[in-house]
SEPADREN-830732 format. One line per 2 residues: number of its first residue (from 0); for each residue x, y, z of N, C-alpha, C, CB. Coordinates in Angstrom, 2 decimals. Each point is the difference from the previous one (the first is absolute). Glycine has a CB too. Layout:
NUM) X Y Z X Y Z X Y Z X Y Z  ...
REM end
This chain:
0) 4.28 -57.94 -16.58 0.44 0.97 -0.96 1.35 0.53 0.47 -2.38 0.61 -0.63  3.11 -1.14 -0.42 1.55 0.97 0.73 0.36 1.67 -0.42 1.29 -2.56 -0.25
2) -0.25 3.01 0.66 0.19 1.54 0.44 -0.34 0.32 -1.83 2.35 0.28 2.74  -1.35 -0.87 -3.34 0.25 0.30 -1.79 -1.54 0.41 0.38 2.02 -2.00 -1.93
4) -2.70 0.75 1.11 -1.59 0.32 0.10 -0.60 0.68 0.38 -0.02 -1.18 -0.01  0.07 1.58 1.13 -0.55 0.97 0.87 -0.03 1.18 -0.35 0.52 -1.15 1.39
6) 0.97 1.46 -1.58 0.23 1.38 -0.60 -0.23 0.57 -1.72 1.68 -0.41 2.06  -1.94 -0.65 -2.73 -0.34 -0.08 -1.32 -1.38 0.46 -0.18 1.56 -1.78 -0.31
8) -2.18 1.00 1.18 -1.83 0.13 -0.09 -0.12 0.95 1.10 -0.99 -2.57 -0.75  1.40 3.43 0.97 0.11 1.06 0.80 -0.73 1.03 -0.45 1.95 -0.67 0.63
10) -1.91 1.52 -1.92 -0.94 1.22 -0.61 -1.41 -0.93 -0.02 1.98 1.63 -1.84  -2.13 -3.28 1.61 -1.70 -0.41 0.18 -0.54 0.10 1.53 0.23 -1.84 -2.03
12) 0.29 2.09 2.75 -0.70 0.10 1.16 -1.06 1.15 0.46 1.98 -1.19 0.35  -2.22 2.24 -1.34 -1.40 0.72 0.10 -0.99 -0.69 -0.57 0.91 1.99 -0.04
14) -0.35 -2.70 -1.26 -1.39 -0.99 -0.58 -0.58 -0.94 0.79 0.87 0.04 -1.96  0.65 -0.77 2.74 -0.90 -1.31 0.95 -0.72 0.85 0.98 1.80 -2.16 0.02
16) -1.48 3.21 0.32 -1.01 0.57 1.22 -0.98 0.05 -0.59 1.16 1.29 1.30  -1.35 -0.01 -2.89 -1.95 0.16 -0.35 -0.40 -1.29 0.04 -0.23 1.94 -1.77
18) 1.20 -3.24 0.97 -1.18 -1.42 -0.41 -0.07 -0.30 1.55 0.79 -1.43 -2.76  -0.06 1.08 4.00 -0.36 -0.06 0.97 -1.74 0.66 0.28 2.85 -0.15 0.32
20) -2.68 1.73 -0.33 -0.68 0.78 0.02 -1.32 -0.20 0.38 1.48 0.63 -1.25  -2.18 -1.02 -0.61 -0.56 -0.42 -1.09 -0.78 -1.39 0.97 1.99 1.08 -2.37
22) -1.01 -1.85 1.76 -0.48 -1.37 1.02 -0.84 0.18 1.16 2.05 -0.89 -0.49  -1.33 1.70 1.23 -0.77 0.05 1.32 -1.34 0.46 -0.31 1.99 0.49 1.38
24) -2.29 0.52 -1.95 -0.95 0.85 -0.52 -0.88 -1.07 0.00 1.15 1.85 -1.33  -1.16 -2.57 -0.09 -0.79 -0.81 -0.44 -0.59 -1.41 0.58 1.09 1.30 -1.52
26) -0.35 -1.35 2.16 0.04 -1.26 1.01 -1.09 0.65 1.26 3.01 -1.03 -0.57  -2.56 2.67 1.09 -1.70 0.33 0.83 -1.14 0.26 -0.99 1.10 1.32 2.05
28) -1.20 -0.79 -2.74 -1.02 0.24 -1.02 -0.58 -1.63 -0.41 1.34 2.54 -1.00  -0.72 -3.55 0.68 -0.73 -1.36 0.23 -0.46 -0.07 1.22 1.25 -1.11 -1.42
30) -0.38 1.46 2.48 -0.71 -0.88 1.06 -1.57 1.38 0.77 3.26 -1.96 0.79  -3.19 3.02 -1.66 -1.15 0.54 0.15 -1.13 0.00 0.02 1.08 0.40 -0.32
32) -0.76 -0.89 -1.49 -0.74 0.26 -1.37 -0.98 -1.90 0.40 2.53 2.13 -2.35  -1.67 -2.82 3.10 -0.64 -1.69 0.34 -0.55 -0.12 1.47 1.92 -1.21 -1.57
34) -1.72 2.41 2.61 -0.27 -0.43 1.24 -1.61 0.10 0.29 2.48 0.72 0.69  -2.85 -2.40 -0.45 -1.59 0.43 -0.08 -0.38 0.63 1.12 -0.64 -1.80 -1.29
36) 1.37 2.02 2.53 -1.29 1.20 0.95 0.70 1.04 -0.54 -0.86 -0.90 2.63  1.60 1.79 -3.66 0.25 1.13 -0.69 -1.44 0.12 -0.86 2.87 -0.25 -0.03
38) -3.17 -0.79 -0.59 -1.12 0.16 -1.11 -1.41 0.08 1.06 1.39 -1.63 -2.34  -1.12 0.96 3.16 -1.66 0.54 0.66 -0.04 1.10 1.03 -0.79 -2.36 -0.16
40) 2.15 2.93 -0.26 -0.33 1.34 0.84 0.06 0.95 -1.28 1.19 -0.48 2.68  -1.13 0.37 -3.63 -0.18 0.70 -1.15 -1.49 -0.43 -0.36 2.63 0.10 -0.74
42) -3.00 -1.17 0.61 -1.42 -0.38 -0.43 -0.93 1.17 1.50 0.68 -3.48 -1.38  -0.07 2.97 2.61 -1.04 1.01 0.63 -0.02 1.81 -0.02 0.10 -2.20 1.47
44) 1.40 2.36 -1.90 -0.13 1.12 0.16 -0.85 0.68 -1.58 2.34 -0.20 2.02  -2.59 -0.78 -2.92 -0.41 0.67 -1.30 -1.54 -0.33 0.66 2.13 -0.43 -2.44
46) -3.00 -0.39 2.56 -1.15 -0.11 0.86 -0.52 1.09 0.93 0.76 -2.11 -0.17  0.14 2.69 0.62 0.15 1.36 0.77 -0.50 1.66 -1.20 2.55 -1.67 1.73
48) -1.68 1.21 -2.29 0.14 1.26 -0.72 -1.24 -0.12 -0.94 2.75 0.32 0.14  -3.43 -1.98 -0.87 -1.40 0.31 -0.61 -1.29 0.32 0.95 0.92 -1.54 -1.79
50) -0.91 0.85 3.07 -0.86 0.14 0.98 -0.05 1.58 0.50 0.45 -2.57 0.58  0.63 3.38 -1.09 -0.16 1.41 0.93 -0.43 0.78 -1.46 2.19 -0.04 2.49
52) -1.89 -0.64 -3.54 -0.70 0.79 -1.25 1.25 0.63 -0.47 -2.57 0.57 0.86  3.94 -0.64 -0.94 1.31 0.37 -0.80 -0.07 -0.60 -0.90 1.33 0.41 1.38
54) -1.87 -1.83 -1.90 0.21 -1.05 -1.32 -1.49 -0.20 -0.41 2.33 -1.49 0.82  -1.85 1.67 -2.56 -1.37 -0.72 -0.22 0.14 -1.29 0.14 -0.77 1.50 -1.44
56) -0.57 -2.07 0.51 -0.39 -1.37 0.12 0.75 -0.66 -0.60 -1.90 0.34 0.23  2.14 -0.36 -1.76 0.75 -0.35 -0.77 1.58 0.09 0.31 -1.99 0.50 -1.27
58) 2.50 0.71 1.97 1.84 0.00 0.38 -0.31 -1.05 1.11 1.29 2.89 -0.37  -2.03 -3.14 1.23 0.02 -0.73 1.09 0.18 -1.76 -0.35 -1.55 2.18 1.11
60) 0.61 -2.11 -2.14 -0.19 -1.65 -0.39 1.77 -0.49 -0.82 -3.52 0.31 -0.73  3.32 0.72 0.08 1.85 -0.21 -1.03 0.96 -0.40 1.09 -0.05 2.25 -1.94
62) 0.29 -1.02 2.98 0.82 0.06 0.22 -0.22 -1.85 1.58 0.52 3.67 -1.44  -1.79 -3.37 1.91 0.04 -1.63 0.57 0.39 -0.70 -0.35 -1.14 0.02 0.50
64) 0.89 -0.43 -1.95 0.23 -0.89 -0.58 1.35 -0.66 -0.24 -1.85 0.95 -0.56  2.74 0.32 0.31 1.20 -0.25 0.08 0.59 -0.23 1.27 -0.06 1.09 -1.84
66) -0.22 -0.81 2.86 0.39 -0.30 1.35 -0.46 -1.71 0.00 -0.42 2.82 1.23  -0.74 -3.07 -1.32 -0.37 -1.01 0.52 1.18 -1.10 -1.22 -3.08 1.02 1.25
68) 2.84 -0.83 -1.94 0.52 -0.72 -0.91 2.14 -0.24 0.30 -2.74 1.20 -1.80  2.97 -0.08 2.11 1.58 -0.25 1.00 -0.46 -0.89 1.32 1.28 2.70 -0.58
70) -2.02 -2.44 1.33 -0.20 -0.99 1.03 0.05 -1.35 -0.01 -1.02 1.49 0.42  -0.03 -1.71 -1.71 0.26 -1.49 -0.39 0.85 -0.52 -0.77 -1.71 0.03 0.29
72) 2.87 0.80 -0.38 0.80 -0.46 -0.71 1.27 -0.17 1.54 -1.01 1.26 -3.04  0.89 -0.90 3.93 0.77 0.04 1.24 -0.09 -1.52 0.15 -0.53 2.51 1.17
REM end
């Protein structure tokens, strides 16, 4: 990129920072939202919370379900 350029696309350089930003963001939130020992420490810690009597039966099974179901999709 030469100087002209440089200095032209000069006022976009707060945007490339947020989409920078952004990117990054989303890029940990995948690698969260997919890490399977993330999901079985969420699967145990919800196991936790029906076994001590915080969840019913029914939030417990939903919300497994959806865990287990990201796992196998890992």
């Amino acid at each position: 990129m030469g100087l002209i350029s440089s200095v032209l696309t000069l006022p976009l350089a707060p945007v490339r920072g947020v989409v920078w930003v952004a990117d990054q963001l989303a890029q940990a939130a995948d690698r969260e939202l997919h890490d399977p020992s993330l999901i079985r420490a969420r699967l145990a810690a919800l196991n936790h919370e029906f076994e001590s009597g915080h969840l019913s039966k029914e939030a417990f099974e939903r919300e497994e379900e959806q865990l287990l179901d990201l796992l196998y999709e890992c």
